[in-house]
Every structure is written in C-alpha cells, then in structure tokens.
C-alpha positions in Angstrom: 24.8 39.8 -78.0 24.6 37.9 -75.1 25.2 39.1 -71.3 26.6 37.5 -68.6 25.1 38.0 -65.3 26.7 37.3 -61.7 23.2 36.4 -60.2 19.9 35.2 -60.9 18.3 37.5 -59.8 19.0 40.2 -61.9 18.8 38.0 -64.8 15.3 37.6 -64.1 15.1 41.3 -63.3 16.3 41.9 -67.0 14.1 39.9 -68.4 10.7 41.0 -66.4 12.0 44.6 -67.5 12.4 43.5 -71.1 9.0 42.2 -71.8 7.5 45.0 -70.0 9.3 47.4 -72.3 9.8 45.8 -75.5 7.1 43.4 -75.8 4.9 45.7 -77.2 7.5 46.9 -80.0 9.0 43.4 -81.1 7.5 40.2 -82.5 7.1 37.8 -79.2 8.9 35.0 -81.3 12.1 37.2 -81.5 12.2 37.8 -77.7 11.3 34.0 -76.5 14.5 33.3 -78.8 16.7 35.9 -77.2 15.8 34.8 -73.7 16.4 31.3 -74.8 19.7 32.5 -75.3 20.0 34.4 -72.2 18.5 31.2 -70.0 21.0 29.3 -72.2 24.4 31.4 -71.2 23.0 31.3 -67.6 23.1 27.4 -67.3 27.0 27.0 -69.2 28.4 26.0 -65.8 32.3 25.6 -64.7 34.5 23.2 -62.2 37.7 24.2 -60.8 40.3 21.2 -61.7 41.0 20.7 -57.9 37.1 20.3 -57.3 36.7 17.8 -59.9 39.7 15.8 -58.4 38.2 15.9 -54.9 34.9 14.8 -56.7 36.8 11.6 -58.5 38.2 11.2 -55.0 35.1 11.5 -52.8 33.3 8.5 -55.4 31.2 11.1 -56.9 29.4 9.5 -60.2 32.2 11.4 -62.5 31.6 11.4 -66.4 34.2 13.3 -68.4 34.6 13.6 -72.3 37.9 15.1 -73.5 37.2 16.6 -77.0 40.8 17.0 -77.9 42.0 15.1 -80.8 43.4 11.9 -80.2 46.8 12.5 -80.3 46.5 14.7 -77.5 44.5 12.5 -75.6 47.2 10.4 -75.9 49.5 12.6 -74.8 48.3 13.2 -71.5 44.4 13.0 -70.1 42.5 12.4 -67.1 42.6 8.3 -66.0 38.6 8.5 -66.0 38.1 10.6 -69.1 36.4 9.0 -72.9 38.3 10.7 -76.2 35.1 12.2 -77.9 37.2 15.0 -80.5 35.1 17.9 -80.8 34.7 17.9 -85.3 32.9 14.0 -84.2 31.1 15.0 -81.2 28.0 12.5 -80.9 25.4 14.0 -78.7 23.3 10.9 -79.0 26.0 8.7 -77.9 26.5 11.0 -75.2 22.6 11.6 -74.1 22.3 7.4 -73.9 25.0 6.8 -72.3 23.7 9.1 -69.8 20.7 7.6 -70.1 18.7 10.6 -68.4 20.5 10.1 -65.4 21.0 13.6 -64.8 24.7 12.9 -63.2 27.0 15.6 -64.2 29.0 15.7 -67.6 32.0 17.0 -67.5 33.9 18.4 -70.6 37.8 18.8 -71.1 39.8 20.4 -73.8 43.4 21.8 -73.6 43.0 25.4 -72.3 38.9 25.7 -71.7 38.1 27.0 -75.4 37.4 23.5 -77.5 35.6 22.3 -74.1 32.9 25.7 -73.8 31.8 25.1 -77.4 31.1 21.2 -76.5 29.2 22.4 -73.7 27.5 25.0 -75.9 26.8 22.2 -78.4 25.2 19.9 -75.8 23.0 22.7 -74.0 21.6 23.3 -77.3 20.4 19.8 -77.9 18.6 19.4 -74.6 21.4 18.2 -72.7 21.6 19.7 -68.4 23.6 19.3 -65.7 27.2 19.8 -68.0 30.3 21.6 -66.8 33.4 22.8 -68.5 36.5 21.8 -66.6 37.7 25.7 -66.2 41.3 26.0 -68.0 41.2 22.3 -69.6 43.9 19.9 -68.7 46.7 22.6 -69.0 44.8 23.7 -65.3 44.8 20.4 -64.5 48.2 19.9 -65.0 49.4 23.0 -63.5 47.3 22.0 -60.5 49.7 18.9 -59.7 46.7 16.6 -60.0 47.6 13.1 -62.0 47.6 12.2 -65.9 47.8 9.0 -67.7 50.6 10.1 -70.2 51.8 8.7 -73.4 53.7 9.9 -76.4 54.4 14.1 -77.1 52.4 15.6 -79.8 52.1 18.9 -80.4 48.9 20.6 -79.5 46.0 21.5 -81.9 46.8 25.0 -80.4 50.4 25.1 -81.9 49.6 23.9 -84.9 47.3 27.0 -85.5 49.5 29.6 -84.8 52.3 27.4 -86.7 49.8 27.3 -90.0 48.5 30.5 -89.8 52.2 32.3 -89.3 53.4 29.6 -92.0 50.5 31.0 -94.4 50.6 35.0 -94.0 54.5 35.1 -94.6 53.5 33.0 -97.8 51.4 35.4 -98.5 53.9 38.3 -97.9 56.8 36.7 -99.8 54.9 36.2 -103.0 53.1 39.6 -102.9 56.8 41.1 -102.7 58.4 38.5 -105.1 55.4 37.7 -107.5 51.9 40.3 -107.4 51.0 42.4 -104.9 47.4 40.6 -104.7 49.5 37.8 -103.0 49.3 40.2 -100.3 45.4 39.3 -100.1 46.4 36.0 -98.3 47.9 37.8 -95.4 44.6 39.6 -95.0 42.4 36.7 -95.6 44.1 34.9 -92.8 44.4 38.0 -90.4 40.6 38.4 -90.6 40.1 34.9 -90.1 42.2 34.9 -86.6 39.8 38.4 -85.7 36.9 36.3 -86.3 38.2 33.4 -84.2 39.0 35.9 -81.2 35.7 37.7 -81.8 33.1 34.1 -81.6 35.9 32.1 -79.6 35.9 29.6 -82.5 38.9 28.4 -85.1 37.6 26.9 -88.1 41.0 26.2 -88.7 41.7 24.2 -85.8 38.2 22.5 -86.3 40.0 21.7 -90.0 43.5 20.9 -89.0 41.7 18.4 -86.1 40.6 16.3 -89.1 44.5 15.6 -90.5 46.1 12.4 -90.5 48.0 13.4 -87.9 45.7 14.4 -85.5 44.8 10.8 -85.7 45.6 7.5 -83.7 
C-alpha cells in the first residue's frame, strides 16, 4: 500500500522513522523497494486545465500526449496534443523525442484515469518532470478552454459500462432460462469492475481500446 503525503517533509519524516524502526527486522532489499514506491507516488505530479492553457498561452515549451484511442482523439483534443493510445504507449518514442530535455510532459485522457497510469508507466521507466492534466479533457472542456473537434464517438468510458451491463444481464438471463451456473458470469464480471475500482485499472477498457472501432 502506498501513502500519499501533503508535504515533503513528513514524507521524509516517515521514511527516517522507518529505517530506524524496521531496518533491523526486514531484508534492506524489501525496504529500498517500498521507498522506491513511496519516492515514486511523491513525484506523480498534476496541472489544472486552466494552468496548462495559460502555459500554451504564455509560449511555455508545452508537450502533451493524449492516450485516448483515436476515435476519441478525433472527437475532440487539445490543438497541441500527439494521439499516443494508452494499450501502444512507446516510452522510447517518447524519451527521444524528449531527448533529455527535461521540458514538462504532459499527459491527457478523458476523465484523469487512462492519463495517471501513463504517467505511472513513464515514472517507472526513468522518465521526470511528467504531469497528468487533472480531470482529462472532460476538465478541459468544462473549463471553456478550446478543442479541435471532429466526428462523435462514443467514449471508451461508455463502452465499459455498456459491455459490462450488456454481459451480467447475459449472464442473468441464461442462469434463469438455461443453468443456474450462467449466473457465474454476472459474478465474474462484478468482481472484475471491484478490481478495476480497487487498482484504478479496466482491463476491459485496455481490451475494448484495441477493437476495430476504436480505430481511425
């Protein structure tokens, strides 16, 4: 488990406290890995749409990657923003083009989620300096700020809860028409949306992302 902190300070606190009290009774090699962790959950920064406008505004070096799929890139994005979808993010592609730079990366999804396990996904390769655009484009949009715009698709979002309500009244229909072991569906399902909610993941929106589609 990993804990958020509002300060350095006692983040460093915690972990001076730690290793006076429990590196005595655990392998060192288990607690440099948890504090990578902790060091890890400390650097996931986060921009406010409106300050990443005034940014773009102001001539600020701005690089953004949306990792929505591209039919909801197409949709509506950010004038400055690259399509990178989030099941074919290339964090080589995105460290050269960076080049070691050190600018600021920013990372856009729909609602924040799709965009904090990018960010997650970078900071575990090496990767600094990368902020998740707090509430995605929905923020952005609710913000007044501008968006190219295209042609209406319907969210990876909505086609989760669309599949997953499609698939546990399957699985309740059969189980009263056909075996109650149908029924096992439902729950398979069920557990797999507790899971999602529990990590902040959907391997079924990772799996739906990779439908025709989802595709330009």
């Amino acid at each position: 488990m990993i804990v958020r902190f509002g300060t350095k300070e006692r983040y460093t606190s915690l972990c001076s406290w730690l290793e006076y009290d429990f590196l005595g009774k655990f392998p060192r090699s288990i607690w440099q890995q948890n504090r990578f962790l902790l060091e890890q959950s400390m650097s996931l920064q986060t921009i406010q749409p409106i300050d990443l406008s005034n940014a773009i505004k102001n001539g600020h070096p701005v690089n953004v990657v949306d990792v929505r799929t591209p039919v909801e890139f197409r949709e509506a994005h950010l004038g400055c923003a690259k399509n990178m979808p989030l099941d074919r993010l290339d964090i080589k592609a995105i460290a050269s083009n960076r080049g070691g730079s050190g600018d600021p990366l920013y990372v856009i999804c729909r609602s924040g989620g799709r965009g904090k396990q990018a960010c997650e996904a970078l900071l575990s390769a090496g990767q600094t300096n990368i902020f998740n655009v707090e509430g995605g484009t929905l923020a952005w949009e609710q913000a007044g700020l501008p968006l190219v715009r295209g042609r209406k698709a319907i969210s990876l979002e909505r086609q989760v809860r669309i599949a997953a309500g499609a698939i546990v009244f399957t699985g309740a229909v059969l189980g009263y028409l056909l075996h109650p072991y149908w029924i096992g569906l439902s729950a398979f399902v069920g557990t797999g949306l507790v899971f999602s909610g529990v990590t902040d993941t959907c391997t079924m929106g990772l799996l739906l992302a990779k439908m025709p589609w989802n595709r330009v």
